[in-house]
C-alpha positions as a printed Julia matrix, in Angstrom:
237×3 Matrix{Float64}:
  14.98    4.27   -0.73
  14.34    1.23    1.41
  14.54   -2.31   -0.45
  11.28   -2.86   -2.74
  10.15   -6.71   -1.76
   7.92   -7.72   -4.39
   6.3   -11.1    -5.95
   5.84  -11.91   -9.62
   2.85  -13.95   -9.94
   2.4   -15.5   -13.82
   1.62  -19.06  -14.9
   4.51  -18.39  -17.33
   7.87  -19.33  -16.84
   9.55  -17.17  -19.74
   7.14  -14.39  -18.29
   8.4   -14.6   -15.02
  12.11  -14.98  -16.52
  12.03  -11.57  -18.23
  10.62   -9.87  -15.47
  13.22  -10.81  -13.37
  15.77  -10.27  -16.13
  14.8    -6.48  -16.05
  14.62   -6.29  -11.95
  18.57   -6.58  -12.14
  18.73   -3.23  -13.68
  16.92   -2.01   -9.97
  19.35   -2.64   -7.25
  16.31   -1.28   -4.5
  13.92   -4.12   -6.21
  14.52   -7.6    -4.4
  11.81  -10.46   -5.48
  11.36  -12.94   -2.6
   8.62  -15.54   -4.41
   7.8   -16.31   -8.02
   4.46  -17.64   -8.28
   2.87  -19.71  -10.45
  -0.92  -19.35   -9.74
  -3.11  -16.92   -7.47
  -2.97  -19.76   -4.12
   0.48  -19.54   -4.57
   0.75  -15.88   -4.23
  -2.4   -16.04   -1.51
   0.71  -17.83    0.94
   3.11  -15.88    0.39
   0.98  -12.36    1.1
   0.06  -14.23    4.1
   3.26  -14.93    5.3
   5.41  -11.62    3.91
   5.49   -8.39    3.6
   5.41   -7.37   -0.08
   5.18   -4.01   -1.45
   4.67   -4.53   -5.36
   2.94   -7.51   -7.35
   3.7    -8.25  -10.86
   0.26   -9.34  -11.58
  -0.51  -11.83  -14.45
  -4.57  -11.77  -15.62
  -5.03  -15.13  -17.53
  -3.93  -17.69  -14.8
  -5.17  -20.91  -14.19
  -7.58  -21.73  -10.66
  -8.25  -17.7   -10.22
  -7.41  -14.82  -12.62
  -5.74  -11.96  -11.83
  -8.27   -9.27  -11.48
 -10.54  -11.88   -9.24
  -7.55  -12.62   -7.2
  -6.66   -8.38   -7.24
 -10.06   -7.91   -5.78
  -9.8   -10.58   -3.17
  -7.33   -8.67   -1.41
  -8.38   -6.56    1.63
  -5.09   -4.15    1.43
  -3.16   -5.02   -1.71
   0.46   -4.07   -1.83
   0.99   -1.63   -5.59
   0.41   -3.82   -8.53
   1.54   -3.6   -11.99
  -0.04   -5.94  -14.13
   1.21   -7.89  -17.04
  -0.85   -8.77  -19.66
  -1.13  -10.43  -23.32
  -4.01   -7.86  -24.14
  -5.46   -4.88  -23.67
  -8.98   -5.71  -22.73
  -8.66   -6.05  -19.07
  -6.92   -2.02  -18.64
 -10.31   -0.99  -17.73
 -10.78   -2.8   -15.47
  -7.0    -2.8   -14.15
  -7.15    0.69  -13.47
 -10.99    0.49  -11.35
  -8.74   -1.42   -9.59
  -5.87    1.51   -8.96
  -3.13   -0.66  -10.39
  -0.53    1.49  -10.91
   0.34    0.18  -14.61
  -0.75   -1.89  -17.08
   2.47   -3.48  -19.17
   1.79   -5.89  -22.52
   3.77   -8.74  -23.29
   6.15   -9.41  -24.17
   6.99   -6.4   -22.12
  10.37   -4.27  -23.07
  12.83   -2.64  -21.13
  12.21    0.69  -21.24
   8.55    0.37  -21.24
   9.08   -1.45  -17.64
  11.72    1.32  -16.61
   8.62    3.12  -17.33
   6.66    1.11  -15.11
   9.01    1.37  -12.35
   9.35    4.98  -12.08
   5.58    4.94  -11.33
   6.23    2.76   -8.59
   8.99    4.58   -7.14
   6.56    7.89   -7.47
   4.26    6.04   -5.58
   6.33    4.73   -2.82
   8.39    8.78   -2.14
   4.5    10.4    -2.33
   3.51    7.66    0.97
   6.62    8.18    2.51
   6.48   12.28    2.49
   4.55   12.65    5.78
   7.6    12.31    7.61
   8.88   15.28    6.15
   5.78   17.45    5.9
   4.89   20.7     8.69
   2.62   19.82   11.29
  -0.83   20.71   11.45
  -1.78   23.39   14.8
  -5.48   22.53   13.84
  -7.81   20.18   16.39
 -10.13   19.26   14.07
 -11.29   18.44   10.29
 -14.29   18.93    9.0
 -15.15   15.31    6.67
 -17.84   14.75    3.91
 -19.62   11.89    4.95
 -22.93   11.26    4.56
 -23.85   14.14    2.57
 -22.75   15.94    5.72
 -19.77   17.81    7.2
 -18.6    16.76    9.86
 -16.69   17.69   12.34
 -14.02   15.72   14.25
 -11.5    16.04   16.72
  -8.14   14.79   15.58
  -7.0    12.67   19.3
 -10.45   11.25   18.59
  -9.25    9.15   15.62
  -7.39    6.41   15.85
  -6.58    5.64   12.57
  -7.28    6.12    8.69
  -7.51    3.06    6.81
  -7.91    3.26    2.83
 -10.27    2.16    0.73
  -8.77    2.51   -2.86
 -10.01    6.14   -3.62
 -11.67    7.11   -0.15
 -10.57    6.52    3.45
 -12.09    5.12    6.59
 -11.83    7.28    9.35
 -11.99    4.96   13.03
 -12.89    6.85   16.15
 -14.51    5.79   19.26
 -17.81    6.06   18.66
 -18.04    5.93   14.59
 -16.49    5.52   11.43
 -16.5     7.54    8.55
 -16.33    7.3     5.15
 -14.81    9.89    2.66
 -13.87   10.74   -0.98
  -9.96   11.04   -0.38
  -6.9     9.14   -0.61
  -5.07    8.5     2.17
  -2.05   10.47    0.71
  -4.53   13.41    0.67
  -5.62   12.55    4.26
  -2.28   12.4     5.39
  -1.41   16.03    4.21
  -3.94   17.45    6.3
  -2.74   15.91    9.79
  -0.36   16.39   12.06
   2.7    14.37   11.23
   3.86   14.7    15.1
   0.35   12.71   15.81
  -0.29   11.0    12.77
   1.72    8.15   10.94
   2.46    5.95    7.77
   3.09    2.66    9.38
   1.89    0.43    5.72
   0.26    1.67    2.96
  -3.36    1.17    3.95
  -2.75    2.71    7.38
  -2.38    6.33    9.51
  -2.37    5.83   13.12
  -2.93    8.41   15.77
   0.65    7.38   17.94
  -1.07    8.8    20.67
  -3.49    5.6    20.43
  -0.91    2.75   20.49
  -0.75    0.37   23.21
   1.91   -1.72   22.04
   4.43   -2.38   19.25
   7.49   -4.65   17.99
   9.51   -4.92   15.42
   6.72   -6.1    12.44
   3.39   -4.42   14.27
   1.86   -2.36   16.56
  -1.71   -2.28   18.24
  -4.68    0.08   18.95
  -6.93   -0.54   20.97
  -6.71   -4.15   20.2
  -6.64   -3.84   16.26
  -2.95   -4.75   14.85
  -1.22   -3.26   12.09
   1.56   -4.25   10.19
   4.2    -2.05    9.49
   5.21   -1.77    5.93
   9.23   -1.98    4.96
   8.7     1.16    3.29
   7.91    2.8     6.7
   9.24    0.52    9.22
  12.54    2.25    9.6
  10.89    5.6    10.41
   7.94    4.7    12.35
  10.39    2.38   14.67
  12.69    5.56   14.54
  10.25    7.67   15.66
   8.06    5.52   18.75
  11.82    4.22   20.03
  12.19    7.72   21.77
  10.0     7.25   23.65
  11.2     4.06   25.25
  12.93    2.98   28.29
């Protein structure tokens, strides 16, 4: 498995110390920032690519689940808590566990299986058949619909449904992008981050940290980058 970047964001200092203490038993796991408030983490999303948060709730300036929902495409987030009464609302949030301090090590190993679940299940389009079909047919709108698949240009997701983009409308459905996924082509169709599928046949340009359709850019997650750059380098003179 490609290297895990996450962030550990907790207003406590012995918090943040275990957490890292228990990391060292993960050799794919590397933390690049240790914050100490939700602005701190804000910079840090904006300026790196992280695929897991350890998520604090009862932080100073913004709490965790405020700061959770603020996020437009959140990396996976385990949060880390003092009590229980915030797992409710945690898992609205599709957190992918909730751990209680003081938080031991084989409840985290736990914990980090999830994550590693998580991360194989996005990653398995590359190794799924392709699809012969042209089209799906799409709930949306009390409706089914049908579309043509080189009419989308990519599936964003929307915690438990997906946004479909084509040309001349977006769609909304009940599915997870994993789900999504399985049912395209995975010649066409591609993981480039966790919130994305792009149609390859769509792209215009790319580089090393993006790529761009039809003037929208995407980053590409480290969890896919190797294979997506794998995969549109044939193509290139």
């Amino acid at each position: 498995m490609e290297t895990i970047h996450c962030i550990i964001v907790d207003d406590e200092p012995l918090a943040i110390k275990v957490i890292e203490s228990h990391l060292k038993e993960f050799r794919d796991f590397d933390v690049i920032a240790s914050c100490r408030n939700a602005p701190e983490a804000f910079e840090v999303l904006r300026n790196h690519s992280v695929d897991l948060i350890f998520l604090d709730i009862e932080m100073p300036k913004l709490d965790g689940i405020s700061f959770l929902i603020s996020l437009k495409n959140p990396p996976l987030v385990l949060i880390t808590a003092a009590h229980r009464k915030f797992a409710p609302e945690g898992f609205e949030l599709d957190v992918v566990d909730y751990l209680l301090k003081p938080i031991s090590l084989d409840r985290f190993m736990q914990a980090i299986a999830k994550v590693q679940r998580s991360l194989q299940l996005e990653v398995a389009s590359f190794k799924g058949p392709a699809d012969p079909n042209t089209h799906i047919f799409v709930k949306s709108e009390r409706e089914n619909v049908k579309i043509d698949l080189m009419d989308i240009h990519y599936v964003e997701s929307l915690k438990n449904h997906v946004k479909i983009v084509t040309p001349k409308k977006n769609y909304i459905t009940m599915i997870s992008i994993s789900e999504m996924q399985a049912k395209l082509p995975n010649d066409t169709f591609i993981r480039v981050h966790r919130s994305y599928l792009v149609n390859t046949r769509k792209i215009q340009n790319y580089t090393n940290t993006y790529l761009v359709i039809n003037g929208t850019s995407f980053p590409l997650g480290n969890v896919y980058k190797n294979s997506v750059l794998k995969k549109l380098d044939k193509n290139r003179i």
